[in-house]
C-alpha positions in Angstrom: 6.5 -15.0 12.2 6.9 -11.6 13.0 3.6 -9.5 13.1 2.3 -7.4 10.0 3.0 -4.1 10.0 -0.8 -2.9 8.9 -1.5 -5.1 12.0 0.3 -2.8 14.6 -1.0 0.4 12.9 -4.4 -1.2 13.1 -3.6 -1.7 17.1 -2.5 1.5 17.2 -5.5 3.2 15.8 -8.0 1.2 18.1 -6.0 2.3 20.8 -6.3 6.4 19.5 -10.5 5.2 19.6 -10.4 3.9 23.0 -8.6 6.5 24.2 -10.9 9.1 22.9 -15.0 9.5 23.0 -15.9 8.4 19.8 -19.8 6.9 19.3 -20.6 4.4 17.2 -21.6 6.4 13.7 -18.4 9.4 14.1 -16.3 9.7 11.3 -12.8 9.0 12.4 -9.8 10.8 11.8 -8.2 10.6 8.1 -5.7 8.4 7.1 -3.5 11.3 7.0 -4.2 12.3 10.2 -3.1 8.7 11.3 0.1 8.8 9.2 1.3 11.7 10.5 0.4 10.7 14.0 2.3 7.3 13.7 5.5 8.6 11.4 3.9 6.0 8.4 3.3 6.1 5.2 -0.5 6.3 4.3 -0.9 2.8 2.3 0.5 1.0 5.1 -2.8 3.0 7.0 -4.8 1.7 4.2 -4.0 -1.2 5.3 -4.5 -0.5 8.7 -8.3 0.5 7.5 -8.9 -2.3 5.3 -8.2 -4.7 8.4 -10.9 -2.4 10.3 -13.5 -2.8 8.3 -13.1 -6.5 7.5 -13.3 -6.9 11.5 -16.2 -4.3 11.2 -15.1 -2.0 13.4 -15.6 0.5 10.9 -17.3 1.4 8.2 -16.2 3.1 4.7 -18.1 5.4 2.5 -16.9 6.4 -0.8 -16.6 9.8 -0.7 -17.4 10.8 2.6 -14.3 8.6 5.3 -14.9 5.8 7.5 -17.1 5.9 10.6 -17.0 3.8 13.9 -19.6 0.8 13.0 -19.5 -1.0 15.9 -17.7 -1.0 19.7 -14.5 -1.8 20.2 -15.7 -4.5 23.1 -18.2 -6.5 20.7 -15.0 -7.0 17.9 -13.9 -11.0 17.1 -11.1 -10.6 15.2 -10.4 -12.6 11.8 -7.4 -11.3 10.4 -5.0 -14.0 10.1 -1.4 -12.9 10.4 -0.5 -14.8 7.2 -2.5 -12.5 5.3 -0.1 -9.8 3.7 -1.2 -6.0 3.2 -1.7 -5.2 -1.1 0.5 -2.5 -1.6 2.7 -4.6 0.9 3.1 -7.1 -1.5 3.1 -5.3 -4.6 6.3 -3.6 -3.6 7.6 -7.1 -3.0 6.1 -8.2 -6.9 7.7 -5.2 -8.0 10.7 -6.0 -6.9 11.0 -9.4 -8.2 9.2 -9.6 -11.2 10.8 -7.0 -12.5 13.9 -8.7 -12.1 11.9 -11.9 -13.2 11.4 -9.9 -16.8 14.8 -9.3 -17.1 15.9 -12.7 -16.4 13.5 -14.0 -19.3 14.5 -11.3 -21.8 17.7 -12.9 -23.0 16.3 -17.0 -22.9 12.8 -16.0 -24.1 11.6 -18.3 -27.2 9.3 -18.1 -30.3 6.6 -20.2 -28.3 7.1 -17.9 -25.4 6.3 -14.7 -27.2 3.3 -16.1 -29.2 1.8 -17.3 -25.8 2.1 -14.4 -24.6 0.7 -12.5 -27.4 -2.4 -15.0 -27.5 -2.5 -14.1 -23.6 -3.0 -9.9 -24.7 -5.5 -10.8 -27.0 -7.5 -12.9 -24.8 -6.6 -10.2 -22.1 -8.5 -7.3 -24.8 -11.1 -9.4 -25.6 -12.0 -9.5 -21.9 -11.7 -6.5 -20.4 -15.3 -5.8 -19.6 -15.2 -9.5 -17.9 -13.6 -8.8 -14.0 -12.8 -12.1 -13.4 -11.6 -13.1 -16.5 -9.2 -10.1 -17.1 -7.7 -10.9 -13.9 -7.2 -14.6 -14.8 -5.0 -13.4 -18.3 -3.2 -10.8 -15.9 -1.8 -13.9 -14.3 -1.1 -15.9 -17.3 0.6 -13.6 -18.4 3.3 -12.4 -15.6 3.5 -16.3 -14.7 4.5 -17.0 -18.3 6.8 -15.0 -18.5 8.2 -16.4 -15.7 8.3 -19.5 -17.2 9.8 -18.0 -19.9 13.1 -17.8 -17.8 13.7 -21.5 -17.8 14.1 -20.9 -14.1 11.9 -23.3 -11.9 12.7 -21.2 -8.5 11.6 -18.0 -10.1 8.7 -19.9 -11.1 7.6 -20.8 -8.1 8.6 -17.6 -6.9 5.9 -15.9 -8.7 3.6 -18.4 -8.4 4.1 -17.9 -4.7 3.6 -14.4 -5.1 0.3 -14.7 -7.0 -1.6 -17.0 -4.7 -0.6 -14.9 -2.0 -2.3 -12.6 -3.7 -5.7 -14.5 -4.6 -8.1 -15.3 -2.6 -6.7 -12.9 0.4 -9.6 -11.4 2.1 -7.1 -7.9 2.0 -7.3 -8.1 -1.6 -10.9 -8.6 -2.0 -11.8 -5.7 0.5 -9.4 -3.6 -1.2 -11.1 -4.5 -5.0 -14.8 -4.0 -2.9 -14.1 -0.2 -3.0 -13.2 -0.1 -6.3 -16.1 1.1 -8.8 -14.2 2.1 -12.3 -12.8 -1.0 -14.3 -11.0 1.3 -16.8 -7.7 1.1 -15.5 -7.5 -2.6 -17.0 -7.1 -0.5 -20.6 -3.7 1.3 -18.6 -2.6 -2.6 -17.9 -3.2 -3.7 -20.9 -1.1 -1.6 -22.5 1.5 -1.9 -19.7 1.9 -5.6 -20.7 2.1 -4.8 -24.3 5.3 -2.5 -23.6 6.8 -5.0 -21.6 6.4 -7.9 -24.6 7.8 -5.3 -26.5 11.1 -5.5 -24.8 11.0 -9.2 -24.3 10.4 -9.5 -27.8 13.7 -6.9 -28.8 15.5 -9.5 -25.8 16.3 -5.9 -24.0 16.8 -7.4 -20.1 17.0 -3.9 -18.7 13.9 -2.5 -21.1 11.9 -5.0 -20.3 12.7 -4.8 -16.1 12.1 -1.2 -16.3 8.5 -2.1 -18.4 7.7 -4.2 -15.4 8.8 -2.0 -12.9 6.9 0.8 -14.0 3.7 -1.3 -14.7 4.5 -2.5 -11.3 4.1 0.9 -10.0 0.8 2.1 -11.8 -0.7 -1.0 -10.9 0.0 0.5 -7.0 -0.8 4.3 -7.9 -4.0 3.1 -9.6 -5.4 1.0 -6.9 -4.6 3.5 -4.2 -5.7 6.2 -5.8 -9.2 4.3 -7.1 -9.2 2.9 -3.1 -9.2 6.2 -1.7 -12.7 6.9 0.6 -11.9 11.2 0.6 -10.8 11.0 -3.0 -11.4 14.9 -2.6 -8.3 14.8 -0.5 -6.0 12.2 -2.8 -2.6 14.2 -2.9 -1.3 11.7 -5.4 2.2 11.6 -5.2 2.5 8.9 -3.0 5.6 5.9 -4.3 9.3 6.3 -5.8 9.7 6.7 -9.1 11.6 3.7 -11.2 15.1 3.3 -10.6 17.2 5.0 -13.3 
């Protein structure tokens, strides 16, 4: 299995800190600095960071950057190279499920659309509950799924999903995350794409996931971001036309 990409990066930048004569406690250099430096794009150095600081080689302070925690000599590395970058794999979700929407727009049934209607209401009822929101989030895209009649789709996004759970990236990545409210954008994200799949629009409802898709990856990098003084926001494509 070839190596993740985060992975190099994150080689790459404890190479810069060897190199140079950082202490333990000095801020390092931003992840713009690093993307620039590299020729990468600055989620795959979020990444890069979030691997750091789960091996505790650094440290990250909302607000203020990440600072050198501990030497580069004491480290014992726990990244496993099965475990996929986020934004890595929500480009891959974006890609697929959107295409997973389409494929359930034309087949969908009656029982399909209620279920997922009585999946938005349990999803609004529970926004204030973390763990519970998350749990409809999944019902939902994995019935729709379902919805396509297509067992390898299925398991597809079921793949997808438990890739996604339980990944140590993942729960670093929701550690720096503070402000809940963006469950109110997804929420009404999912209601635009039932929309669709209710009107049985295939390219409507791949564009609803697509774009959903993509605010789901603008939102978390944006809420992720340690110098959220610096956040230049423009930072994925835009939907395909």
């Amino acid at each position: 299995m070839a190596e993740r990409l985060y992975r190099e990066i994150g080689e790459s930048i404890k190479q810069e800190i060897a190199k140079s004569t950082m202490k333990i406690g000095d801020k390092l250099p931003t992840e713009r600095v690093y993307a620039e430096l590299f020729g990468v794009s600055r989620t795959l150095v979020r990444e890069a960071f979030i691997m750091l600081e789960i091996e505790e080689l650094i440290e990250v302070r909302k607000g203020s950057g990440s600072y050198l925690k501990n030497s580069l000599a004491s480290l014992q590395p726990i990244i496993q190279v099965s475990d996929v970058g986020p934004f890595e794999l929500l480009q891959a979700r974006q890609e697929i499920e959107s295409s997973i929407a389409a494929c359930a727009a034309p087949v969908i049934t009656k029982q399909d659309l209620q279920k997922l209607q009585d999946i938005l209401d349990i999803e609004s009822a529970e926004l204030e509950v973390v763990e519970n929101a998350n749990n409809a989030d999944r019902d939902f895209h994995l019935s729709i799924a379902q919805a396509t009649q297509n067992t390898v789709l299925l398991d597809t996004a079921t793949r997808l999903w438990d890739m996604r759970d339980g990944n140590p990236m993942w729960k670093k990545l929701h550690a720096r995350i503070q402000d809940t409210s963006y469950h109110d954008q997804w929420l009404d994200d999912h209601k635009k794409v039932l929309v669709q799949l209710r009107k049985r629009n295939a390219e409507g409802a791949r564009q609803a996931m697509w774009q959903h898709l993509e605010n789901v990856k603008q939102t978390l990098f944006k809420l992720s971001d340690t110098e959220a003084p610096d956040f230049d926001g423009y930072l994925f494509a835009q939907p395909h036309g």
